[in-house]
N, C-alpha and C positions, 0 to 999 in steps of 0.2 A: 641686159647691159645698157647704160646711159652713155652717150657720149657728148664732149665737148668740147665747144672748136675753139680756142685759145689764141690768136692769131700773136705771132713775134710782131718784129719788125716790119713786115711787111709780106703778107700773101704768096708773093714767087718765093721761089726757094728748095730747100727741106723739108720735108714735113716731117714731124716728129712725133709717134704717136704712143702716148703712156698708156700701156694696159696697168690699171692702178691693182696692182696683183695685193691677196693675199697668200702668204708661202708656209712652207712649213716653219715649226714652232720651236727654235732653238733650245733644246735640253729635250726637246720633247717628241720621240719617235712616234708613231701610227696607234702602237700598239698602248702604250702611256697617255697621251691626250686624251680629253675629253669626247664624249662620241656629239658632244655637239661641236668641238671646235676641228674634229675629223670632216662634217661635213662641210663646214662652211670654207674649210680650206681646198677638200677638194673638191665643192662646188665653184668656187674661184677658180681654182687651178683647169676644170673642164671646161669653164667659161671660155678660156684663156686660149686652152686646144684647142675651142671651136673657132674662135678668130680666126689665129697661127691657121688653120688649116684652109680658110677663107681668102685669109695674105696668106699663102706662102710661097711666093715669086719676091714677098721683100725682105730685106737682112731684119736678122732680130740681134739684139743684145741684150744680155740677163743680167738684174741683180746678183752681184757679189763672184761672179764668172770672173775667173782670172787666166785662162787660156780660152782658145777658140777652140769649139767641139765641131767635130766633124763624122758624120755615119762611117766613111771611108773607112774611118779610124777605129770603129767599136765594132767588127763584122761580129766577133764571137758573142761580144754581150748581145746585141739586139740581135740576133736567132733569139735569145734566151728572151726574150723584153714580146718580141713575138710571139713564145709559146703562151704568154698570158694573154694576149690579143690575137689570136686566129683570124679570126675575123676583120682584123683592122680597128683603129678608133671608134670607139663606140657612138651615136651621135647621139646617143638619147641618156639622159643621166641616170634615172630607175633603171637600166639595164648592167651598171656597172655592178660589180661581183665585189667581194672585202678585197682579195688580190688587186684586182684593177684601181681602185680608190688607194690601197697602201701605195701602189706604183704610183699613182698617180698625188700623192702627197710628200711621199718622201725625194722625187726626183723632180718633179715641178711639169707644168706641161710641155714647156721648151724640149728639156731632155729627154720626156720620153719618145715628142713626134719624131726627134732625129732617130731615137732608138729604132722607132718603128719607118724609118725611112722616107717620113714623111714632111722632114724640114734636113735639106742637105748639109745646114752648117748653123752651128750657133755662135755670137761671137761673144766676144767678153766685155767688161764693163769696167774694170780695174785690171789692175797690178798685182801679184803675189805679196809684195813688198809694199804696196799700197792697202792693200789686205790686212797685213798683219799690222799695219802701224794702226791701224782701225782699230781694229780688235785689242790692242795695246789698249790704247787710249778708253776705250770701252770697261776695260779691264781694272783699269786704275781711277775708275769714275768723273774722267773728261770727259762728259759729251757734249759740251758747249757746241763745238760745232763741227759733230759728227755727220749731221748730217747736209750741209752745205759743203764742206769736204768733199764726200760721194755724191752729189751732185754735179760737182767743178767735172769732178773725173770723169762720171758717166757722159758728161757733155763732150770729152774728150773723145772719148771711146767709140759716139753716136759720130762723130765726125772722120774716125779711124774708120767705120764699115761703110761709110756714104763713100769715103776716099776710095776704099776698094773695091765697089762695088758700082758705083756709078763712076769714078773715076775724077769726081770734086764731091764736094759738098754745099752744094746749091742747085740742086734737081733730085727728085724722087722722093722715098718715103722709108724712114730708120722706125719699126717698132722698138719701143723700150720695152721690157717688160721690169718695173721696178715696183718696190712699196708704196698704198694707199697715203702714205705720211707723205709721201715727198712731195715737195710744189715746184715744179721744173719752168712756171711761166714767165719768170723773171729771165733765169739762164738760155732760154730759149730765145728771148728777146733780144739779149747779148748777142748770140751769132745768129739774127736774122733769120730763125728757124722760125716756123709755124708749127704749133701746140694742138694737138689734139687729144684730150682726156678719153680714156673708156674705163669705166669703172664695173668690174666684173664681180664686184664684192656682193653678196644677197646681205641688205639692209636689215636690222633690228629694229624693234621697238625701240632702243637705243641710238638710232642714228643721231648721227651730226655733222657737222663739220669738224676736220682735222686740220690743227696749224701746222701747214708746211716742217717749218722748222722747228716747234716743239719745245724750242727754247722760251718762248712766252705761255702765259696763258689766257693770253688775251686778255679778257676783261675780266679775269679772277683775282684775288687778292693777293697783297703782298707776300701773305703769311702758307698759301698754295702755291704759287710761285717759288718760293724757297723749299718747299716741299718736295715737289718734284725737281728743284735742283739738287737737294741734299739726298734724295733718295732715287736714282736714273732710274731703278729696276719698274718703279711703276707706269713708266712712259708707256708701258708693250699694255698698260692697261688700255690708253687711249688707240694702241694699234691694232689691237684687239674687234675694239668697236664695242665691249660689252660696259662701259662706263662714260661718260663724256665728263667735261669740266664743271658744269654746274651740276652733276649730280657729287660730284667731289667737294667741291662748292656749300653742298646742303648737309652733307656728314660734317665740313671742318663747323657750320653756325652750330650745329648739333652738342657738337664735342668736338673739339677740334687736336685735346690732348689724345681721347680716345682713339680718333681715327690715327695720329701718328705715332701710337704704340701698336697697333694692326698692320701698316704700312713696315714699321723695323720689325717686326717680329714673321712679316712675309706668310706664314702660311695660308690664312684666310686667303689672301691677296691671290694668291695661285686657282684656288676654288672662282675669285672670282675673273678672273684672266681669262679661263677655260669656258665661261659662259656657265656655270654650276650653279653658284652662289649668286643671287641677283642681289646689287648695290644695297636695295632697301631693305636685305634681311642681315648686312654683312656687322650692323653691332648687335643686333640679337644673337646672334650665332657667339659674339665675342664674348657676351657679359656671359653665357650658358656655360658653365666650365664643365659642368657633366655631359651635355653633348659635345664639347672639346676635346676632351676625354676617351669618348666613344668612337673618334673617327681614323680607325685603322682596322686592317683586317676589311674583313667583308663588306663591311660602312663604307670605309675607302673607296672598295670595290665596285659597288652599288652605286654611290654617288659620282664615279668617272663612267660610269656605264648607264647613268640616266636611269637605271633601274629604282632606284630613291632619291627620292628629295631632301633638299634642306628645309622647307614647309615644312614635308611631313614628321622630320626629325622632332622639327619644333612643336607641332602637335605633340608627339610623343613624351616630350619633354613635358609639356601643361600635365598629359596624363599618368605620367610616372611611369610608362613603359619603358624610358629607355634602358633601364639599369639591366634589362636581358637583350640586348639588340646583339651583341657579341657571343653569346651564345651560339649563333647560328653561324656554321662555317662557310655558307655557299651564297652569292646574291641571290639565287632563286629564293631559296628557304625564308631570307631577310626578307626578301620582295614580299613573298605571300604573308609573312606576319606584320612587318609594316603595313599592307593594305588591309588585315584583319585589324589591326586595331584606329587606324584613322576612320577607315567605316564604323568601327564601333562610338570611337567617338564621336564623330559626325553627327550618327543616330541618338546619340545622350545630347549632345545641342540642341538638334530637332525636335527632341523630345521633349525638351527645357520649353522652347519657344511654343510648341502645341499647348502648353501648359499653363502657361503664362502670356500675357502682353504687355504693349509700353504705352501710359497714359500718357499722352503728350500735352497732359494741362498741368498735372504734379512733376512729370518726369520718374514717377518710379515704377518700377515689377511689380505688376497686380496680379497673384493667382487668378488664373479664370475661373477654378470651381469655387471660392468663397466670394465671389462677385458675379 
């Protein structure tokens, strides 16, 4: 975990400290996401518990929380939240179990230390009614500014539990735990709070920077800018972390009509959300109508379970294999035939190249046995 000291106004004060969370995946339960966007949420989220558990003498407040949770309050559930945890918090990550991780993804870290007793109270960050006017607006493709909205509030909310908890808001220390997108060092600034970032998220080859507010894109073009205003649903690309702005950037110089026929027509777009589909193979996959074709049933299957690639699809594709991929009902079966025949391929490449070299004074394929 990185942290970052962000100072308000001035040093005394509040401190205010953003676990830059990644959370679960709106539409998208434990069992349905990808198995790499399973980890990296609940390698976030363990992150997260390990702070929480580090602080937990200070108030926390949760993204999208609309009442204050309280252990008192769940006796029945957490016995239940317990018998998956016997032992307590696990502190080491290789030791969590598929149960522990599903807890630990769908309920977020906050909820489940209170479950397990381990954080007495969780407070909230909104309103019900503050909730749903979000989601309205969300709904009906406002998000001009969704997200400084929930910012305003959550500043509200951090100032409700320092009230209660210290008894003003000008001494001690409010965890947030909210989204990697949001940039609270402005708002903080406003009520003379001091900022401090921790960012729990395990970085990609993709890293970068995320704008705050989401509504620019910074130093991208006109023609992406209006892109991701006419189309919100790609934002969760950049929330994600598996695409940035100039790799968006480099698709629209490419083809710029291409890429916004992928974007409204969404399904690629989900392959690449989930971390499956990486950026550079996402118009090969588009122009390939027979590997298009091919992704349901066990494909499907195989590729949310990492058991198959979109590479190796496309290999199969050069080789004519795929037109039996659906044959096989089971990812294992698909696994083991897809890796019989990329091997075999491979070995026809190799074979190629043992056979052949590249003159670098003509530039062309010289058999080596008539030379």
């Amino acid at each position: 975990m990185s942290v970052k000291n962000l100072s308000g106004s001035g040093n005394a004060g509040l401190e205010v400290v953003h676990l830059r969370q990644m959370h679960r995946v709106p539409g998208f339960t434990f069992q349905t996401i990808s198995k790499t966007m399973q980890e990296r949420v609940v390698l976030a989220q363990f992150n997260i518990a390990l702070y929480l558990i580090e602080n937990s003498k200070f108030p926390v407040v949760l993204e999208s929380l609309y009442d204050d949770l309280d252990c008192n309050n769940y006796s029945d559930f957490c016995k239940t939240v317990k018998g998956f945890f016997p032992a307590g918090f696990i502190s080491n990550f290789e030791e969590l179990n598929d149960s522990q991780k599903e807890i630990l993804y769908e309920y977020g870290a906050a909820r489940l230390l209170m479950y397990l007793e381990l954080l007495p109270r969780v407070f909230k960050s909104t309103s019900k009614e503050q909730a749903d006017q979000v989601d309205q607006e969300v709904e009906q493709g406002d998000c001009s500014k969704i997200f400084s909205f929930r910012e305003e509030i959550a500043l509200e909310y951090i100032k409700r539990a320092a009230n209660l908890c210290y008894g003003n808001d000008q001494q001690g220390k409010v965890i947030l735990i909210f989204g990697a997108a949001h940039d609270f060092k402005e708002k903080c600034g406003q009520y003379g709070y001091k900022l401090t970032e921790v960012n729990v998220i395990q970085e990609t080859t993709h890293q970068y920077e995320v704008d705050g507010s989401m509504e620019t894109t910074g130093g991208s073009s006109e023609e992406i800018a209006q892109l991701v205003k006419d189309h919100p649903h790609i934002k969760r690309l950049f929330h994600s972390r598996y695409v940035s702005i100039d790799e968006l950037e480099s698709l629209a110089k490419q083809d710029f009509t291409k890429l916004k026929q992928i974007i409204s027509e969404n399904a690629l777009i989900d392959f690449v959300f989930q971390g499956i589909l990486p950026v550079n193979q996402l118009f090969s996959v588009h122009d390939n109508n027979e590997l298009k074709s091919q992704i349901y049933g066990a494909v499907k299957d195989g590729l949310l379970s990492g058991e198959v690639s979109f590479k190796d699809l496309l290999k199969l594709s050069v080789s004519g294999g795929l037109h039996s991929i659906n044959s096989y009902k089971t990812v294992e079966d698909l696994k083991v035939f897809v890796a019989e025949q990329v091997v075999e391929e491979d070995t026809n490449c190799l074979s190629l190249y043992n056979s052949t070299y590249y003159n670098t004074v003509s530039g062309d394929i010289v058999d080596r046995d008539n030379n």
